[in-house]
C-alpha positions in Angstrom: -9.9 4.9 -13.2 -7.2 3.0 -14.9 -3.7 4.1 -14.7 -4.3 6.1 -11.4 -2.6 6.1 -8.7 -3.7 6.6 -4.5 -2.4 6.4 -1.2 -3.3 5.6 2.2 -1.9 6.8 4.8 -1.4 9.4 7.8 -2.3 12.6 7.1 1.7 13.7 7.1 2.3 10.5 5.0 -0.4 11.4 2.0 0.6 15.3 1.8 3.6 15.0 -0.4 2.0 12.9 -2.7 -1.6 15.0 -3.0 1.1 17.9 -4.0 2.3 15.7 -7.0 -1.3 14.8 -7.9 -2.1 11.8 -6.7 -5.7 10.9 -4.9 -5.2 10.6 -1.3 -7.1 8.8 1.6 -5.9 9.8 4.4 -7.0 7.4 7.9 -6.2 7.2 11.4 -4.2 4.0 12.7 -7.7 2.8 13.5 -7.9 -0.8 11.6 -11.8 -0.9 10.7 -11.0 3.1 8.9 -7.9 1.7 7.4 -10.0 -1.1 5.6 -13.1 0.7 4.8 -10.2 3.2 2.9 -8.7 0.4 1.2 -12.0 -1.5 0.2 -12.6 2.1 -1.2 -9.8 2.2 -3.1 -10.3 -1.3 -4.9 -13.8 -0.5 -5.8 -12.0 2.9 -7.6 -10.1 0.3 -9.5 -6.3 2.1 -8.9 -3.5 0.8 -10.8 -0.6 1.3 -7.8 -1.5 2.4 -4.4 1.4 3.3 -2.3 0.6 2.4 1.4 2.2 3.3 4.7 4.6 1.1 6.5 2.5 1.7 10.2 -1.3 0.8 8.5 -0.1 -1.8 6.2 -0.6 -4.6 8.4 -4.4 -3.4 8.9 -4.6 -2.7 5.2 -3.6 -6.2 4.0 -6.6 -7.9 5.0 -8.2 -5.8 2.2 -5.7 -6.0 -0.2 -4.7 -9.7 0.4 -8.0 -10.7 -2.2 -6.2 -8.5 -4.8 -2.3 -10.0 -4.4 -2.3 -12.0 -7.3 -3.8 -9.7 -10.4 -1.7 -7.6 -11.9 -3.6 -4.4 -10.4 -3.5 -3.2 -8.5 0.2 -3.0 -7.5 0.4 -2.5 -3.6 3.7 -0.8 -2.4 4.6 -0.4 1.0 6.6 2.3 2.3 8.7 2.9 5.4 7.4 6.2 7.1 8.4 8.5 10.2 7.9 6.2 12.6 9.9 3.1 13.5 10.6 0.3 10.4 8.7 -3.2 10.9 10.3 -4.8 8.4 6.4 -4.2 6.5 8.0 -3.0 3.7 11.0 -5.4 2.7 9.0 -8.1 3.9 6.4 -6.8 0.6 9.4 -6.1 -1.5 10.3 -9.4 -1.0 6.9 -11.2 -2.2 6.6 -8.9 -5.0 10.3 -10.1 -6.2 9.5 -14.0 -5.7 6.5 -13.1 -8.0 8.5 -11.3 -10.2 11.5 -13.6 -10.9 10.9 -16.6 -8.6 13.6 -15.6 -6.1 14.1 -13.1 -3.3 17.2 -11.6 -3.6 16.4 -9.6 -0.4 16.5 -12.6 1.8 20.0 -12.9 3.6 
C-alpha cells in the first residue's frame, strides 16, 4: 500500500516503531531471513522502510534493484550495537542523489 511505511529489524529495533503504527518485520541477523523480509516488503510496495544499521548490509542485496525509483526510500539507522559507518555511508548516497554533492564527506 502506498504511503506506508515498515521496518526491518531486531526484534528490540522494530518495537518502538510497531507502537507508533508502523508494519514491522522483525528478523534475525541471519542474511537469507533478512532478504526473504526485504523481498517481502518490496512486493507490499512501501513508500519508506527504515532499516537497521547491523542487517543493512544483508538487506542491500534486495534493496540495491530498488535504489534508483523514487520508492521506496531506504533509510538506515544506527542501532544498539556498534556504528559501521552503514548509515552515513547511506546518508551520503541519498544526498549525491539529492543535490549532486555529499556534504557528509570530510
Amino acid at each position: 500500500m502506498e504511503g506506508k511505511a515498515a521496518v526491518l529489524g531486531s526484534a528490540d529495533f522494530v518495537m518502538p516503531f510497531a507502537a507508533l503504527g508502523l508494519d514491522t518485520f522483525p528478523t534475525e541477523p541471519d542474511a537469507e531471513q533478512v532478504q526473504e523480509k526485504a523481498a517481502s516488503i518490496l512486493k507490499e510496495k512501501y513508500a519508506l522502510v527504515v532499516v537497521a544499521e547491523n542487517i543493512a548490509r544483508s538487506a542491500h542485496v534486495i534493496f540495491e534493484e530498488k535504489a534508483h525509483d523514487a520508492t521506496p526510500c531506504v533509510v538506515v539507522v544506527p542501532f544498539t550495537t556498534e556504528p559501521e559507518g552503514i548509515a552515513t555511508e547511506a546518508l551520503g548516497k541519498m544526498l549525491i542523489m539529492a543535490t549532486g554533492i555529499n556534504i557528509l564527506k570530510n
